[in-house]
KEZA-606403 format. One record per residue (C-alpha): residue number from 1; residue in one letter; chain; z negated, y negated, x negated. Coordinates in steps of 0.02 Angstrom, whole numbers, m for minus. Last residue first. Layout:
% residues N
PT   num   residu   chaine        Z        Y        X
PT   NUM        a        A        Z        Y        X
...
% end
This chain:
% residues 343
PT   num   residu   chaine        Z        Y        X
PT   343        x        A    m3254    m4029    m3728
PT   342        x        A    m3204    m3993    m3559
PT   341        x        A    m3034    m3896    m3557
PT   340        x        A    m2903    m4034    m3510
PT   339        x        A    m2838    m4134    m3360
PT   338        x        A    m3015    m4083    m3269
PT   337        x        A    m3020    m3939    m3140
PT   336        x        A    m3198    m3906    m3072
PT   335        x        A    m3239    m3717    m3080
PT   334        x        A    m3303    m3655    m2917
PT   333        x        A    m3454    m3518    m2939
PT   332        x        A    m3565    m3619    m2837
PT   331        x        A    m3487    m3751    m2699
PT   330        x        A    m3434    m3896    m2770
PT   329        x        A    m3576    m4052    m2766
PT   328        x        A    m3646    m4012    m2933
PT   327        x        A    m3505    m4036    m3019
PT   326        x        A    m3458    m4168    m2910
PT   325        x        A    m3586    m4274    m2957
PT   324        x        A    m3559    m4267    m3135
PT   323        x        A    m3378    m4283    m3138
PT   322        x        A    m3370    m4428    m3020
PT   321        x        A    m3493    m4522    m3153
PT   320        x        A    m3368    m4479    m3273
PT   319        x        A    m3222    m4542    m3191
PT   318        x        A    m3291    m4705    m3140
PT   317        x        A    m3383    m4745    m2965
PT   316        x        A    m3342    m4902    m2872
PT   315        x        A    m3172    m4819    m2821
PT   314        x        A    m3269    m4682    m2697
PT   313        x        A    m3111    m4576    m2624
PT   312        x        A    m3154    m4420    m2736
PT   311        x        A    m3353    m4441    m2683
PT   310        x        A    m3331    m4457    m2512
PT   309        x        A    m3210    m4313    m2538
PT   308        x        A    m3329    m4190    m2612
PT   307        x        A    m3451    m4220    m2479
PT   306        x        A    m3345    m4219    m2323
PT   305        x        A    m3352    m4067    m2390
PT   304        x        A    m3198    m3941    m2440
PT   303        x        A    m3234    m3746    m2441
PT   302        x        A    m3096    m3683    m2333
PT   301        x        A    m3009    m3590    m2500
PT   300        x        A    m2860    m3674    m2456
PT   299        x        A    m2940    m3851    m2431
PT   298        x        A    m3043    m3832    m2580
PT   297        x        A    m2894    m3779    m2714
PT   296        x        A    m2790    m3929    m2631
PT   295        x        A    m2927    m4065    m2658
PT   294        x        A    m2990    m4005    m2843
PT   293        x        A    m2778    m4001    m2889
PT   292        x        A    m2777    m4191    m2822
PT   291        x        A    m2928    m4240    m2899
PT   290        x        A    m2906    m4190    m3069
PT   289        x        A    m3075    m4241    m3162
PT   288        x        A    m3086    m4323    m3289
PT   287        x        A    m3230    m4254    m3396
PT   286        x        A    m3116    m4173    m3541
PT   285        x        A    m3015    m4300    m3544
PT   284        x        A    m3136    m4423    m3592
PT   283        x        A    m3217    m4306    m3716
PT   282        x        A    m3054    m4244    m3794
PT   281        x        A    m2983    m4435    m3801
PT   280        x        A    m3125    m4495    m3880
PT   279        x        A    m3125    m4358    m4025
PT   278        x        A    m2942    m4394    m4056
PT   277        x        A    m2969    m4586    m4071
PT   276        x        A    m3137    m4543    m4174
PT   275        x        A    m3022    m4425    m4286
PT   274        x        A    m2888    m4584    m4303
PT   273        x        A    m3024    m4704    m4348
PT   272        x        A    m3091    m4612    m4474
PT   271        x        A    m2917    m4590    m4538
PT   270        x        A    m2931    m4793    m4555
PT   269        x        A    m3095    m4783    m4617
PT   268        x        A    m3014    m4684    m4776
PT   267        x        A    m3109    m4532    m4825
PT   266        x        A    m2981    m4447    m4764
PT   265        x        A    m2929    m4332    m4625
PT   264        x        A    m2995    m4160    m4573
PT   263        x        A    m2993    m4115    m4388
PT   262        x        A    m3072    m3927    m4329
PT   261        x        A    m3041    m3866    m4148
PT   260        x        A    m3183    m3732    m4143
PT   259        x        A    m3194    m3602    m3995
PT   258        x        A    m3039    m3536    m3886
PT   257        x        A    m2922    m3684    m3934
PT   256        x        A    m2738    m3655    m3884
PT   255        x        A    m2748    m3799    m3774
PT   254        x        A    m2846    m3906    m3897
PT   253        x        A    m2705    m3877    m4006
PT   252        x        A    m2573    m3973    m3874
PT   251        x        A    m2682    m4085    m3813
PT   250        x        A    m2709    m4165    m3996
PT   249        x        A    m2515    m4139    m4043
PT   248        x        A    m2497    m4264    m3873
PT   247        x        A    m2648    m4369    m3941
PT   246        x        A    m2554    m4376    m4107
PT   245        x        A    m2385    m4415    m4022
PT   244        x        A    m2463    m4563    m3919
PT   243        x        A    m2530    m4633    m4055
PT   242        x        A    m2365    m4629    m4148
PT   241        x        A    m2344    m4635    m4335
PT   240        x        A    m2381    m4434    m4371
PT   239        x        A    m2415    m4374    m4544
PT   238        x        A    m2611    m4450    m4562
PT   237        x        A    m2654    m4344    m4385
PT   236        x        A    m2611    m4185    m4508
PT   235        x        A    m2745    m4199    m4641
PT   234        x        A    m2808    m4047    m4602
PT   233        x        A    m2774    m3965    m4422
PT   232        x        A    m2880    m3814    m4408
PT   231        x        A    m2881    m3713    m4240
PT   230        x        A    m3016    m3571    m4254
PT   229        x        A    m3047    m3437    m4094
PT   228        x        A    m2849    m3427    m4070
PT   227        x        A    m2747    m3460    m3916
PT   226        x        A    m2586    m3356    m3856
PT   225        x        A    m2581    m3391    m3691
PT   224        x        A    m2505    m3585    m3715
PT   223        x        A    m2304    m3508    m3725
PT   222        x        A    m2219    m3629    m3839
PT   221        x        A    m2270    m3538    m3989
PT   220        x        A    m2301    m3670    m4119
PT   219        x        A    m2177    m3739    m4250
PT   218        x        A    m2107    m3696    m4418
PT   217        x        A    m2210    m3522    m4412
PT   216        x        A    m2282    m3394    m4543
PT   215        x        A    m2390    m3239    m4494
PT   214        x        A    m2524    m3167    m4588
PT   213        x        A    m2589    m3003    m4540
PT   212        x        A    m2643    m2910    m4712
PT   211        x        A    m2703    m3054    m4822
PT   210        x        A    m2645    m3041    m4997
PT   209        x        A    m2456    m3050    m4946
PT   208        x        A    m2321    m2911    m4976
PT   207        x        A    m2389    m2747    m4865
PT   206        x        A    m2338    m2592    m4942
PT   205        x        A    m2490    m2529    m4884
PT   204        x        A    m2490    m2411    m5061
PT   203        x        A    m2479    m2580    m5155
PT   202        x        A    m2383    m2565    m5338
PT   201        x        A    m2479    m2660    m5483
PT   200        x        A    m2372    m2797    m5565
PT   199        x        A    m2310    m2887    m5399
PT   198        x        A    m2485    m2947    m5381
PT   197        x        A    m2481    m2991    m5189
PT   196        x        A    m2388    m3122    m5115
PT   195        x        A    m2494    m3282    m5047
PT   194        x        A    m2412    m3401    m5196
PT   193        x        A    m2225    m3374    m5141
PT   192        x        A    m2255    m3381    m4952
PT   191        x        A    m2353    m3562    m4994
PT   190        x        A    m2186    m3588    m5098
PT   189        x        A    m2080    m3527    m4936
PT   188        x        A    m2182    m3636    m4798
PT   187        x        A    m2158    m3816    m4917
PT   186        x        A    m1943    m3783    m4925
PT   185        x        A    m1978    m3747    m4759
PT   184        x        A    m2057    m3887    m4691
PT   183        x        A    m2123    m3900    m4525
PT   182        x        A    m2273    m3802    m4557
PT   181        x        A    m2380    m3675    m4457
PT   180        x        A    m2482    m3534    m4500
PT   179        x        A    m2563    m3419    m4430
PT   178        x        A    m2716    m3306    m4489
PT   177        x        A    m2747    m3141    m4414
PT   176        x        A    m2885    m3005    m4409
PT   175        x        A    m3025    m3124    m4487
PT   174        x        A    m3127    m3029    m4601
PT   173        x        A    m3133    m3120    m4746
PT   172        x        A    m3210    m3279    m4659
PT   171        x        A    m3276    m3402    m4768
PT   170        x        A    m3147    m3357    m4927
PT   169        x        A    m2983    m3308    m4829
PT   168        x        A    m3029    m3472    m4715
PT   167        x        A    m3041    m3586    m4863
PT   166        x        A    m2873    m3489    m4955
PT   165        x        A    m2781    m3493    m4791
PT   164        x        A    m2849    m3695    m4764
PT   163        x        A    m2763    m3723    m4954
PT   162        x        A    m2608    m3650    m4898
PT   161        x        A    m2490    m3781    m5008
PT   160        x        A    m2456    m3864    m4803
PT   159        x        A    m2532    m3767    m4673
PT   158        x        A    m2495    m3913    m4582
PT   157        x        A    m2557    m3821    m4391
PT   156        x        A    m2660    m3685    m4489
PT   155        x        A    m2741    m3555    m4319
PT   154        x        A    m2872    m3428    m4337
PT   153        x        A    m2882    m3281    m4238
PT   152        x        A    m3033    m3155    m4236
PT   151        x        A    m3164    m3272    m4302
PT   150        x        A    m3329    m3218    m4363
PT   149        x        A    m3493    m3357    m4295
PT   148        x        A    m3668    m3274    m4367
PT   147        x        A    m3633    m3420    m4510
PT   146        x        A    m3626    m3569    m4382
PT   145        x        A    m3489    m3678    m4429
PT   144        x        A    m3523    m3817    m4546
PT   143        x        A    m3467    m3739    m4699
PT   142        x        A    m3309    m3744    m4622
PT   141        x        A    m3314    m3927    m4665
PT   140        x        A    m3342    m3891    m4850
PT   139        x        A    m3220    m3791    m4879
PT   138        x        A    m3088    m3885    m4804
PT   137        x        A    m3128    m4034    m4896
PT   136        x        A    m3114    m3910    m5078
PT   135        x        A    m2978    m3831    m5023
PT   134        x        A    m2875    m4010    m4999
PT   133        x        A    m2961    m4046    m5165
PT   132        x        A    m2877    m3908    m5263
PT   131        x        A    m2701    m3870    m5160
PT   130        x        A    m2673    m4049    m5171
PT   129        x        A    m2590    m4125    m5339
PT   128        x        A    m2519    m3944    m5411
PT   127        x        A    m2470    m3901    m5238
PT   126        x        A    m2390    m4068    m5207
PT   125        x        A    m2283    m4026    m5362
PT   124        x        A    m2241    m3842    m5317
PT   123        x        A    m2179    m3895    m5145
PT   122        x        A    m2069    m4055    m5199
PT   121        x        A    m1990    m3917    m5354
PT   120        x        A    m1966    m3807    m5195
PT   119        x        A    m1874    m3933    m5099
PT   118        x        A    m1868    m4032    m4953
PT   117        x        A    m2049    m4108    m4953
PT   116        x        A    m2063    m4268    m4830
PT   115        x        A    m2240    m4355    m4806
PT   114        x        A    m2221    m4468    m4648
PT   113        x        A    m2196    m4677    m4714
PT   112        x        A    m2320    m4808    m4707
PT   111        x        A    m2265    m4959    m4758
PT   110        x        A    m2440    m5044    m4745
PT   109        x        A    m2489    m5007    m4927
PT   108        x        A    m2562    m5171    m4979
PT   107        x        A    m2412    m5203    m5070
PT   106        x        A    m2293    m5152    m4961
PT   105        x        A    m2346    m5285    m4840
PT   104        x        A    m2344    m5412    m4993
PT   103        x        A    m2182    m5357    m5034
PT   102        x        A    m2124    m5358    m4851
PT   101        x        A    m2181    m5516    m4812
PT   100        x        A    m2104    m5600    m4972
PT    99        x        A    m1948    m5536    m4909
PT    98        x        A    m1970    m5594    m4724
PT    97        x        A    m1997    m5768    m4785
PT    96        x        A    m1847    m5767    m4894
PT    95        x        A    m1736    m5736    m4744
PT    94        x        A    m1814    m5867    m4684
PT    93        x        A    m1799    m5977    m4785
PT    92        x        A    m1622    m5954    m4820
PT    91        x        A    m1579    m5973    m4619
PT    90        x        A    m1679    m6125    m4597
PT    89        x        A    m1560    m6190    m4753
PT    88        x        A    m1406    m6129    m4689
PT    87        x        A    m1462    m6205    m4503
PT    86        x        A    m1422    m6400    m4565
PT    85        x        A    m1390    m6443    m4753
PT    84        x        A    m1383    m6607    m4736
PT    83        x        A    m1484    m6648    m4581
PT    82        x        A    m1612    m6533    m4650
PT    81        x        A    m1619    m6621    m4807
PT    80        x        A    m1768    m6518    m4901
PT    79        x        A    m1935    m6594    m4977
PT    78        x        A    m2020    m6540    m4782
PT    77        x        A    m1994    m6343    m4869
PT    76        x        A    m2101    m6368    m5036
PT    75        x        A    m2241    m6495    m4950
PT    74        x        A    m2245    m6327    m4807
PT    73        x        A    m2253    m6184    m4918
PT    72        x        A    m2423    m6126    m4941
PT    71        x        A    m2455    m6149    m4723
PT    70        x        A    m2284    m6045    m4701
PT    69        x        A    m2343    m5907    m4824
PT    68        x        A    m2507    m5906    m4738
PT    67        x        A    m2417    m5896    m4561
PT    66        x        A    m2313    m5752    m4621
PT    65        x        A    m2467    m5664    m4674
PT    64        x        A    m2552    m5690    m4517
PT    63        x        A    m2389    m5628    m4418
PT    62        x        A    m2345    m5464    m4528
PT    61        x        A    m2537    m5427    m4499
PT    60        x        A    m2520    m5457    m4313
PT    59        x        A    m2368    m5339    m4294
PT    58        x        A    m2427    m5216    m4385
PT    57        x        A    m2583    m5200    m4282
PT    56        x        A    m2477    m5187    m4131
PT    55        x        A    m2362    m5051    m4200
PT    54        x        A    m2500    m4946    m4235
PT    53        x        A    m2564    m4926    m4413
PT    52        x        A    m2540    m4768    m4497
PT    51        x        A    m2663    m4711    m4598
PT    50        x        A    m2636    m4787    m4773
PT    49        x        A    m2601    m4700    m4957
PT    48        x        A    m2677    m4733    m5092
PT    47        x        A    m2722    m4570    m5147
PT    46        x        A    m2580    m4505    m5086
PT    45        x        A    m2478    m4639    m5208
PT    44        x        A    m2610    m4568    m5350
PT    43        x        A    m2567    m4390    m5311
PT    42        x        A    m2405    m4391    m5330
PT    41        x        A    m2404    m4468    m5488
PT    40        x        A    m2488    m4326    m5561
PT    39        x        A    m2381    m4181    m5486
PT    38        x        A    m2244    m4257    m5541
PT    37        x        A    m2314    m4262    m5710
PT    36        x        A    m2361    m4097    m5677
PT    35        x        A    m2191    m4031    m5613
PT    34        x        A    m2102    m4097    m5786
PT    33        x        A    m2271    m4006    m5869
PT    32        x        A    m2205    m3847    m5802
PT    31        x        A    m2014    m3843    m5828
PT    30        x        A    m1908    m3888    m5675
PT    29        x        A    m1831    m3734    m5582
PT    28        x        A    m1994    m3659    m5498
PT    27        x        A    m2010    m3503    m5506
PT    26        x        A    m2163    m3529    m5645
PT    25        x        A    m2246    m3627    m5495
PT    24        x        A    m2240    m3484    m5395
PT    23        x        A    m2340    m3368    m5498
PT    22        x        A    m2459    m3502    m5557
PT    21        x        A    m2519    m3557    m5381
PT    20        x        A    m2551    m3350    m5333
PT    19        x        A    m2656    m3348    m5491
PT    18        x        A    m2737    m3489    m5454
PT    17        x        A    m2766    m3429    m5260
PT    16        x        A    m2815    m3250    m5327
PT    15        x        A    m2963    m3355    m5457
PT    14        x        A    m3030    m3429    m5299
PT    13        x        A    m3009    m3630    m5304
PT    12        x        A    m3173    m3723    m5334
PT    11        x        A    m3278    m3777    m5199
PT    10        x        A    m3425    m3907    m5288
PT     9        x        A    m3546    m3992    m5177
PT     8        x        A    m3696    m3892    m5122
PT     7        x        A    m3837    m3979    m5047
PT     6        x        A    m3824    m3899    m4875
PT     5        x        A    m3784    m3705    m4964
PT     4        x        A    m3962    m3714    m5066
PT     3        x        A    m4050    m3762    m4892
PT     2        x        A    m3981    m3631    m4800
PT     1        x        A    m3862    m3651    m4661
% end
């Protein structure tokens, strides 16, 4: 990377993806500046918007803020007649507890809720709010991928407004085929809408969109053979509640990974959080190694030493430190299975 490209800062949209952006905005069925404002206010509740917490950190911020609400109102509640009024009044402060809880929770942005577009007018307005910037981060993180490195394959899980085509399409014009994947529809048929070509001047390939192999999916293939050389995932981890789900979608593109797995969150230390989580996982799964499959491939082949399972059946050793040894305790040209592809 040359020193002039390092300090650069600015990605601004291609003039084909504005052009694309206007086309299927003006099919929309609201008027243009209705979408805007739309558009507008969108952006400032993404802008504030939270990763998701887990359940457990929920749960102790609900608590602390329930016991400072407690702690401010205990001269007001001690005033009331319990014996009068009996569990009706327990039962009315309470119920007012929760409330306050949930507007303050609300208020600092902890009810977290997945992203949900259903319609085009939903499509065209995120567009307007996030096709720019979300180009823009992309941009600049492929810009950290070796420049003699030209993808075949490259892979948009959340392809969302098709910013990551339009990054891709400008850092690598000669990938052969770009796929993408998005769970809406109503989201997949506007970014369909702002790939086609110029409708104005008549295409000899006949082909419609401005990239000549790009295919459109709501989910991925089930079958893991088909693997691509880029796998981007941009702002993705941020739509899913569950830890356990994003570490499952994790496994599941790091599967069909042949070279660069590439995570883009926000700035937020939160989504920080949730790419170290991600990164973690990769690198510890990466080196575990699976001992049962490593035991049964050895035994058939004939090739198992006392060795390799001294060093299997050793619990004061941890997984990595079993990894190491064993990889050079294996006879040469064995591959050591791990639960995924090392990292």
């Amino acid at each position: 990377m040359t020193k002039k490209n390092f300090f650069r800062r600015e990605f601004n949209l291609p003039q084909n993806a504005i052009d694309g952006l206007r086309n299927a905005i003006t099919a929309c069925d609201r008027p243009v500046k209705q979408l805007q404002n739309e558009a507008d206010q969108l952006a400032n509740r993404l802008e504030q918007r939270r990763f998701p917490e887990s359940p457990e950190n929920l749960k102790k911020v609900r608590d602390e803020v329930k016991r400072k609400l407690k702690s401010g109102k205990r001269d007001e509640i001690s005033d009331f007649d319990k014996e009068a009024f009996g569990g009706k009044v327990q039962e009315a402060q309470q119920y007012e507890l929760r409330n306050e809880v949930d507007k303050i929770m609300k208020k600092a942005s902890f009810n977290w809720k997945p992203l949900e577009i259903t319609t085009k007018e939903g499509a065209g307005a995120y567009s307007l709010a996030r096709l720019a910037p979300n180009y823009a981060e992309i941009a600049r993180c492929l810009e950290e991928i070796p420049e003699d490195f030209q993808p075949e394959t490259v892979l948009d899980y959340g392809s969302g407004s098709a910013a990551g085509f339009w990054a891709v399409n400008q850092r690598w014009p000669m990938a052969k085929e770009v796929t993408m994947v998005d769970i809406s529809d109503a989201m997949t048929k506007f970014a369909m809408d702002s790939l086609r070509k110029n409708q104005t001047s008549p295409d000899p390939t006949g082909k419609p969109f401005v990239h000549d192999n790009i295919n459109f999916r709501r989910h991925l293939l089930p079958s893991l053979n088909t693997t691509y050389d880029v796998v981007l995932a941009h702002r993705v981890l941020s739509e899913i509640g569950s830890s356990e789900t994003r570490l499952q979608l994790i496994e599941s593109l790091w599967k069909r990974t042949n070279r660069f797995l590439i995570l883009i969150e926000s700035a937020q230390s939160s989504a920080f959080g949730g790419i170290l989580e991600a990164r973690d996982f990769l690198l510890t799964q990466g080196t575990t190694v699976d001992y049962r499959k490593l035991l049964i491939d050895l035994e058939e082949k004939v090739m198992l030493s006392p060795k390799v399972v001294r060093i299997v059946e050793d619990y004061n050793l941890s997984d990595y430190e079993k990894f190491v040894m064993l990889k050079e305790a294996i006879p040469a040209g064995e591959t050591l299975p791990t639960m995924l592809p090392t990292a």
